[in-house]
N, C-alpha and C positions, 0 to 999 in steps of 0.2 A: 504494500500500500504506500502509496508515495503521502509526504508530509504536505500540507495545507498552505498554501502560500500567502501570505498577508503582506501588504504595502502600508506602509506609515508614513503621512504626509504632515508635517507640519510647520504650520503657518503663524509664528511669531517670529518678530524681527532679531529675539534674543534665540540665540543656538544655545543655551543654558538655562532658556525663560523655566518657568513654571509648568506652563502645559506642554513644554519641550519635554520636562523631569517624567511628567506622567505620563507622557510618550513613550518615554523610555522604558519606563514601568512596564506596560502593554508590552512592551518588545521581548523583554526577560520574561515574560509571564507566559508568554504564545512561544516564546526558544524553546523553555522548560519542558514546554507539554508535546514538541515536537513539530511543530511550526517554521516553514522558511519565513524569517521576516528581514524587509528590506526599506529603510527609512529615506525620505527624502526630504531637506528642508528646502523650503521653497524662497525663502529669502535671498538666500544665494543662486538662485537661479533664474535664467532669464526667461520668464513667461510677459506673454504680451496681451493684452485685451482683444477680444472679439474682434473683429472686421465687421461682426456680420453680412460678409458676401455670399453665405449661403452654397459654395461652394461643394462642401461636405453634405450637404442634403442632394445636393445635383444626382451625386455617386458617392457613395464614401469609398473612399481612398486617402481620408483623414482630413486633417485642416493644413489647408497649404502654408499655415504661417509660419515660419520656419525658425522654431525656439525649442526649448526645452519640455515644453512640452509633448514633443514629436519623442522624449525618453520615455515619460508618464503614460501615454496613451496604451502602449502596448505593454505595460508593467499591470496597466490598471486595470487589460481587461483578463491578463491571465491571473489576476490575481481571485481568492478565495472570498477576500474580504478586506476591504478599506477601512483605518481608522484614521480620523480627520481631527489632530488636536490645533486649537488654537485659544490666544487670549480672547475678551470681550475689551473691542476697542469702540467707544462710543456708538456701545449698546447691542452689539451685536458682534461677529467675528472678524478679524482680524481685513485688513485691503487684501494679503497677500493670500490667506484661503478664499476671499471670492474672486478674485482673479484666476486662482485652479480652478474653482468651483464652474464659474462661466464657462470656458473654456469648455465644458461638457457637452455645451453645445454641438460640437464638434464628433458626437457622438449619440446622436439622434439619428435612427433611420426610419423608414416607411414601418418596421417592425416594432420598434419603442428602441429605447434607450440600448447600449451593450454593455450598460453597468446592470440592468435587469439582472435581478437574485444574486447578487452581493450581497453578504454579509457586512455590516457597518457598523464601526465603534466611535463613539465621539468623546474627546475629550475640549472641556471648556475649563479656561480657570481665570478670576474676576479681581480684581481690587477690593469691590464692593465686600460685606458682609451678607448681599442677599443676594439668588437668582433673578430679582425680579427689578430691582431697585438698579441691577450692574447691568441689566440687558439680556442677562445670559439667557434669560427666558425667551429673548427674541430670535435669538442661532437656536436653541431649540425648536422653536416654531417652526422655524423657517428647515435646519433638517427635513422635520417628521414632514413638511408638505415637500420637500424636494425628493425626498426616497420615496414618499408614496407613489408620486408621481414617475416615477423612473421606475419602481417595484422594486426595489431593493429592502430590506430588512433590515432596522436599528436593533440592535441585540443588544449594547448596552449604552449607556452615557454616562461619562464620570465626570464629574464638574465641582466645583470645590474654590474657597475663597482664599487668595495668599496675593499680599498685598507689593511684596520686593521679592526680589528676581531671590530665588530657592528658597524662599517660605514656603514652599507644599514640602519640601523634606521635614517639616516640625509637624509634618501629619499622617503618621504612620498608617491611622484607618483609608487615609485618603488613596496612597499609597497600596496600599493592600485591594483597593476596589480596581486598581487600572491594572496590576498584575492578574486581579482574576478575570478582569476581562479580557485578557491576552490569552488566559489558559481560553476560556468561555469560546473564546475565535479560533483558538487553535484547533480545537475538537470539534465545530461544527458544531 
């Protein structure tokens, strides 16, 4: 039986941030159980905005824009299941996870989406002391109607308050939730 492939994408500016750590978490937790996992931060890489030329709906043969994300596309669709960690930047996630995020665009055919029945982990991590108050509620929302619509599967979400770059290490339980959602992804 071959091992479970999982792509970790994330999208804060800090390669050390917060929901970077619990990124990381997921990654050791999904190794452990037997999981290929293969993380990409997106800060350092060069993705560019839509065109919307439409292009890629013509035929897909991809999006002709010729960036990094021409690595993601075919990482994303063999993979098992996607987990998408990012901060809450004024109220919702980060610029550089809806810049990947659009980009999906790119991956609409006459069939539905080719991320259809993906498995997906979300990590969010806020300043605030509340989901609601920091936004995070609103990258939540905005997931659950994004997978729906694509058919994909949230399996879990881990989110969590830490206010300066590795404050979520003073939070063991917190900690402990993104490792199990690593096993959680690894096993299907």
């Amino acid at each position: 039986m071959s091992s479970r492939r999982i792509i970790i994408v994330k999208g804060s500016p800090r390669e050390k941030g917060n929901s970077s750590l619990l990124a990381d978490q997921v990654a050791t937790g999904a190794k452990a159980a037997g999981a290929e996992v293969e993380s990409f931060y997106l800060h350092s890489m060069d993705i560019r905005p839509c065109d919307a030329c439409d292009i890629c709906h013509e035929k897909w043969d991809g999006c002709i824009i010729e960036d990094d994300m021409q690595i993601l596309y075919p990482k994303l669709q063999e993979a098992d299941a996607i987990v998408i960690a990012s901060p809450i930047y004024y109220f919702t996630f980060s610029a550089q996870t809806k810049l990947f995020i659009d980009r999906w665009y790119g991956l609409e055919t006459r069939n539905g989406n080719l991320l259809a029945g993906k498995q997906i982990g979300i990590i969010l991590t806020y300043g605030d002391s509340d989901p609601y108050t920091s936004g995070a509620i609103n990258a939540i929302h905005t997931y659950q109607s994004m997978f729906r619509y694509i058919r994909a599967d949230i399996i879990g979400i881990v989110y969590g308050s830490a206010g300066d770059a590795g404050d979520i290490q003073k939070q063991p339980a917190l900690l402990e939730q993104a490792y199990k959602l690593g096993e959680k992804l690894a096993k299907g």
